[in-house]
VEXFITI-975192 format. One line per field, with one value per residue: residue number from 1; x, y, z of N, C-alpha, C in turn. Coordinates in nm, 2 decimals, padded with zeros to 4 digits. Atoms other than C-alpha are relative to their C-alpha. Layout:
BEGIN
sevo NUM, ...
n_u X, ...
n_v Y, ...
n_w Z, ...
ca_u X, ...
ca_v Y, ...
ca_w Z, ...
c_u X, ...
c_v Y, ...
c_w Z, ...
REM end
This chain:
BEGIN
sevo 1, 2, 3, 4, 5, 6, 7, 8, 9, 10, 11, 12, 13, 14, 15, 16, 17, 18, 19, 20, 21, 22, 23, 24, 25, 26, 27, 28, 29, 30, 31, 32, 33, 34, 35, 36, 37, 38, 39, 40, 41, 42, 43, 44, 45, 46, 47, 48, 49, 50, 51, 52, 53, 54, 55, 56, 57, 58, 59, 60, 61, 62, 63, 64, 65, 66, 67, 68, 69, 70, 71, 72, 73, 74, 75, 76, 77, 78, 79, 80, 81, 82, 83, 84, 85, 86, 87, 88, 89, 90, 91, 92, 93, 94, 95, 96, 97, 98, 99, 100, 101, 102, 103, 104, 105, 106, 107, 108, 109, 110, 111
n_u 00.08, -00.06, 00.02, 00.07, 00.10, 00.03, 00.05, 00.13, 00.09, -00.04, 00.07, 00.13, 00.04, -00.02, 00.05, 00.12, -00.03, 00.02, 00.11, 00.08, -00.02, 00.05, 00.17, 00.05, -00.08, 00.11, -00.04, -00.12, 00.05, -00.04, -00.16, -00.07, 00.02, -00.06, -00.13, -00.02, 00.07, -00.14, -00.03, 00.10, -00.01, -00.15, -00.08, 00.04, -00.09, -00.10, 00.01, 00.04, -00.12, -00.10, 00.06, -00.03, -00.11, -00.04, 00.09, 00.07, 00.15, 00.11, 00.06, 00.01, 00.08, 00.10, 00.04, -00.01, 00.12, 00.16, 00.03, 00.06, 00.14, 00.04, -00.03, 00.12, 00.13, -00.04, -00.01, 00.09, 00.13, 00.00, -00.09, 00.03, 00.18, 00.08, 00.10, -00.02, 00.12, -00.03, -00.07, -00.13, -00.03, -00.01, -00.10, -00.15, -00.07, -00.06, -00.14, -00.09, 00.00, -00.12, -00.15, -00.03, -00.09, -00.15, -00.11, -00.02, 00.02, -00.08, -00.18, -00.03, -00.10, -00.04, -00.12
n_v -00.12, -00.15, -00.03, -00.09, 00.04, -00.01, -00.12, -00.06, 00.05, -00.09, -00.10, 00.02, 00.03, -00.12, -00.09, 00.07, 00.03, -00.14, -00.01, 00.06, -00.07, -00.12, 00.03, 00.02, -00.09, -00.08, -00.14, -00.09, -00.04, 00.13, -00.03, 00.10, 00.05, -00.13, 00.06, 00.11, -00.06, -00.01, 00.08, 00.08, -00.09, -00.06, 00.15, -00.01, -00.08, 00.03, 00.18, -00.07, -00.05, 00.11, 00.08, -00.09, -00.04, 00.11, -00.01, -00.12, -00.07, 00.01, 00.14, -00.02, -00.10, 00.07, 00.14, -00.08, -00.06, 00.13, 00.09, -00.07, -00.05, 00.16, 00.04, -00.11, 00.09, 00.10, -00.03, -00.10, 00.04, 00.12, -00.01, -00.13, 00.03, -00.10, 00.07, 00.00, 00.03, 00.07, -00.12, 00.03, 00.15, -00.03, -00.12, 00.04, 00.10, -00.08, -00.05, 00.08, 00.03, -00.08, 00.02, 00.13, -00.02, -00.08, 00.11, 00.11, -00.07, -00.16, 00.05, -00.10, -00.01, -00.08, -00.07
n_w 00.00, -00.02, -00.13, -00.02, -00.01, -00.11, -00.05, 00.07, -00.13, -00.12, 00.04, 00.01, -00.10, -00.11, 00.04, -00.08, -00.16, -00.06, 00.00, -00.12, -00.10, 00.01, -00.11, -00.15, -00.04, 00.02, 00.03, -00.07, -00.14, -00.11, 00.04, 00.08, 00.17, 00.03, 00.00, 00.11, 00.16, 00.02, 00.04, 00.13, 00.14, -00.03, 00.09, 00.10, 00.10, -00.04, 00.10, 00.12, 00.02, 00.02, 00.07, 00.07, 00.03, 00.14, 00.06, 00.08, -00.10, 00.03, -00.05, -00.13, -00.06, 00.02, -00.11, -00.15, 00.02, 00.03, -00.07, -00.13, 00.02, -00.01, -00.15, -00.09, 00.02, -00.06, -00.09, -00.07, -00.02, -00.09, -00.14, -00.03, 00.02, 00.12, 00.12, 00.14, 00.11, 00.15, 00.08, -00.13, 00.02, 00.11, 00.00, -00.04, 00.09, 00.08, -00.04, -00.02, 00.17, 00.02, -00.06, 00.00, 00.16, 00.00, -00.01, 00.06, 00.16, -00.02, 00.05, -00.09, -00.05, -00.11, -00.06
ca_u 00.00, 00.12, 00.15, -00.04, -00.34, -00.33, -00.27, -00.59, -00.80, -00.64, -00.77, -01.09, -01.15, -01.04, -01.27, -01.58, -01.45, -01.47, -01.77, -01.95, -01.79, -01.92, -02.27, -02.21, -02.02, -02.37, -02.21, -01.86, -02.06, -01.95, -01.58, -01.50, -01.65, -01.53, -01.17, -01.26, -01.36, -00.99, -00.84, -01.02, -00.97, -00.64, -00.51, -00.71, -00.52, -00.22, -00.29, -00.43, -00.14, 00.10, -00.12, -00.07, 00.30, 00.26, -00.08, -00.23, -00.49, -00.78, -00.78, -00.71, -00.96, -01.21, -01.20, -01.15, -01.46, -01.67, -01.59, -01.62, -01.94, -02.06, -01.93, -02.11, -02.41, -02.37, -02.28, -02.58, -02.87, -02.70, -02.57, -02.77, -03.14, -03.15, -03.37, -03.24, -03.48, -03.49, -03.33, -03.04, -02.97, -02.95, -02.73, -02.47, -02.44, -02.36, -02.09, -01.96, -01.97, -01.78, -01.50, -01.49, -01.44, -01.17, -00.97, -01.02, -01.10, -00.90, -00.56, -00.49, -00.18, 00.04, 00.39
ca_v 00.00, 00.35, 00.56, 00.84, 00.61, 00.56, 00.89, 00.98, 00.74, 00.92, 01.21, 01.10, 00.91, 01.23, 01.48, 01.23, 01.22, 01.60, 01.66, 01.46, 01.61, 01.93, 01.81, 01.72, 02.01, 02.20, 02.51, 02.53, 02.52, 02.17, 02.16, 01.80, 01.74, 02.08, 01.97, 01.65, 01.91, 02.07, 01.75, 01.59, 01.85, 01.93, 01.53, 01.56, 01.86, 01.73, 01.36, 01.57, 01.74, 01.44, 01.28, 01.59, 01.53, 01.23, 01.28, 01.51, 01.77, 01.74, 01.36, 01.36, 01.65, 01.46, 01.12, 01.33, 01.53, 01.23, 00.98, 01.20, 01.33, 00.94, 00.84, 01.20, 01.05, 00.76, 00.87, 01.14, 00.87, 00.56, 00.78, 01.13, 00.95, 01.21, 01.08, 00.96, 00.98, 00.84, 01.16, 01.13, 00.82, 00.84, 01.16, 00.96, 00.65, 00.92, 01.08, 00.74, 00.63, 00.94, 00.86, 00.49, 00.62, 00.90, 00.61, 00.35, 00.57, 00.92, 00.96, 01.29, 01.35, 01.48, 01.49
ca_w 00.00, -00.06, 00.18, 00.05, 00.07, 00.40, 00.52, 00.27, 00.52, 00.79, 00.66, 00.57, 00.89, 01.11, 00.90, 00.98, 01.36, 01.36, 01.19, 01.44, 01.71, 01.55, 01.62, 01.96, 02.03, 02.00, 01.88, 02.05, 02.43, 02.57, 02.60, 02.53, 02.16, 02.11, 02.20, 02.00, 01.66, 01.71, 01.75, 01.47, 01.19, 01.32, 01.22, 00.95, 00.76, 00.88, 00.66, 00.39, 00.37, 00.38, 00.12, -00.08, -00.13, -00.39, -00.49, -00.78, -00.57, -00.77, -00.72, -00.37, -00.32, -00.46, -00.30, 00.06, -00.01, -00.18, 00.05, 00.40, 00.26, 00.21, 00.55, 00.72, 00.58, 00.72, 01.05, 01.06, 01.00, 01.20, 01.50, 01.51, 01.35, 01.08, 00.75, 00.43, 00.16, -00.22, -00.38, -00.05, -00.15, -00.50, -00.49, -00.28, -00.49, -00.74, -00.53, -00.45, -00.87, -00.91, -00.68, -00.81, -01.21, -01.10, -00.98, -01.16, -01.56, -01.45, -01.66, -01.39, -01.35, -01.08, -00.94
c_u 00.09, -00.03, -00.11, -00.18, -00.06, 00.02, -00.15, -00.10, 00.03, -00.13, -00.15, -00.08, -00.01, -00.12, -00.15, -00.02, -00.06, -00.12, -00.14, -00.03, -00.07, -00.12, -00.01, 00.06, -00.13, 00.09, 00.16, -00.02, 00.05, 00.18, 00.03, 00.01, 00.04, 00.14, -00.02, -00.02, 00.14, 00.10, 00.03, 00.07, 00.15, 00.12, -00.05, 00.01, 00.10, 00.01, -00.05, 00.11, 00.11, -00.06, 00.04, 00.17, 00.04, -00.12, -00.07, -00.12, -00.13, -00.06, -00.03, -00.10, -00.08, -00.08, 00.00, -00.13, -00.10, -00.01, -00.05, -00.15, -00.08, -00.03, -00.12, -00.10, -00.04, -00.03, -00.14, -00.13, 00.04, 00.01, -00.11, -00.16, -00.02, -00.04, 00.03, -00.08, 00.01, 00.10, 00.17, 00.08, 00.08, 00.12, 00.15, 00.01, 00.05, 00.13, 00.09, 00.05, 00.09, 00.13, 00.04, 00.07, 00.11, 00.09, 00.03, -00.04, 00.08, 00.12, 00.06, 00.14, 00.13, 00.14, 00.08
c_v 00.12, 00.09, 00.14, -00.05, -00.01, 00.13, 00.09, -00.06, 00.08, 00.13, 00.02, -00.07, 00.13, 00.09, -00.05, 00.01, 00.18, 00.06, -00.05, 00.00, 00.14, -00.02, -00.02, 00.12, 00.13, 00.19, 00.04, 00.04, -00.12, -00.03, -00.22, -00.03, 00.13, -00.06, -00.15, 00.06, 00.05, -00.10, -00.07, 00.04, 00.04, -00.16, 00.01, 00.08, -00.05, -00.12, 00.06, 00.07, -00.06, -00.09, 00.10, -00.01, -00.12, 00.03, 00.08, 00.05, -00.03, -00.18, -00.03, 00.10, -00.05, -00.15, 00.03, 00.05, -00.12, -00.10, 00.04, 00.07, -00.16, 00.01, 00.13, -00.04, -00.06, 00.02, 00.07, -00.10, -00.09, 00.06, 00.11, -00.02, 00.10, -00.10, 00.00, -00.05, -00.06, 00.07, 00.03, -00.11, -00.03, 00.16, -00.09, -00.10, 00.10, 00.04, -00.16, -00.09, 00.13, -00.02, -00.12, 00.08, 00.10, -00.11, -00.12, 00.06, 00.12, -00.02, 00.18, -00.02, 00.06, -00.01, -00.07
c_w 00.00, 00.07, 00.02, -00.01, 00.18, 00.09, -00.07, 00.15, 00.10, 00.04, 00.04, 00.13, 00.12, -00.01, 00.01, 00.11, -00.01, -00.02, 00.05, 00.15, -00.01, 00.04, 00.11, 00.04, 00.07, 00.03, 00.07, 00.16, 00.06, -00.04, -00.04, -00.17, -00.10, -00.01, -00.14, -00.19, 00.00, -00.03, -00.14, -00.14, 00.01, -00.05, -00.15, -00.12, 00.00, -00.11, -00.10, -00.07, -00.05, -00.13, -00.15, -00.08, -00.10, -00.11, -00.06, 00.16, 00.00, 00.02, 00.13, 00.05, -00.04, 00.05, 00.14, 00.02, -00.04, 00.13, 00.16, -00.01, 00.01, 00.12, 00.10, -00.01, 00.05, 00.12, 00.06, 00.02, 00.08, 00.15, 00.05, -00.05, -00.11, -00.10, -00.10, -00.10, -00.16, -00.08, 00.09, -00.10, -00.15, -00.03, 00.07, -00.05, -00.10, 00.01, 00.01, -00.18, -00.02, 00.05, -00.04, -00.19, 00.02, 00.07, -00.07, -00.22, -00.03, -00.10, 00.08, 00.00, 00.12, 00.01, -00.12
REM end
């Protein structure tokens, strides 16, 4: 495995962690999930970054963005009860068919 794959998950696992903290955080008023949203986003540029130093942007900024959007998803109906509907649903197999042909159809290039 390369290594800018695994700092991508990094990434993408952190920037899930934070944005779930951001909901519990309820606005920046409870100090732990607050600490956990600094945390969070704070590993999660950090692996974005390192990920950055083999891998074109636009690729990398697109599987970071599609897949943490996925996963938020994810997170907000299994953990937080929000409601995903037909048009939900259908919009994120989209985003996730997007991220499958820029890696596996892309000819992108980078460093």
């Amino acid at each position: 495995m390369q290594m800018h794959w695994l700092f991508l998950t990094v990434a993408i696992l952190s920037e899930v962690c934070g944005s779930s903290m951001l909901k519990l955080s309820g606005g920046f008023s409870k100090l732990w999930p607050s600490i956990g949203v600094i945390v969070s986003f704070s590993v999660c540029f950090w692996a974005l970054s390192m990920t950055l130093k083999t891998m074109p942007l636009a690729t990398a900024y697109a599987i970071w963005a599609g897949v943490g959007l996925v996963l938020t998803a994810l997170v907000s109906v299994v953990f937080f009860g929000e409601k995903a509907d037909f048009i939900g649903i259908v919009s994120i197999g989209l985003i996730l068919l997007g991220v499958v042909l820029l890696n596996t159809m892309s000819h992108m290039s980078g460093h």
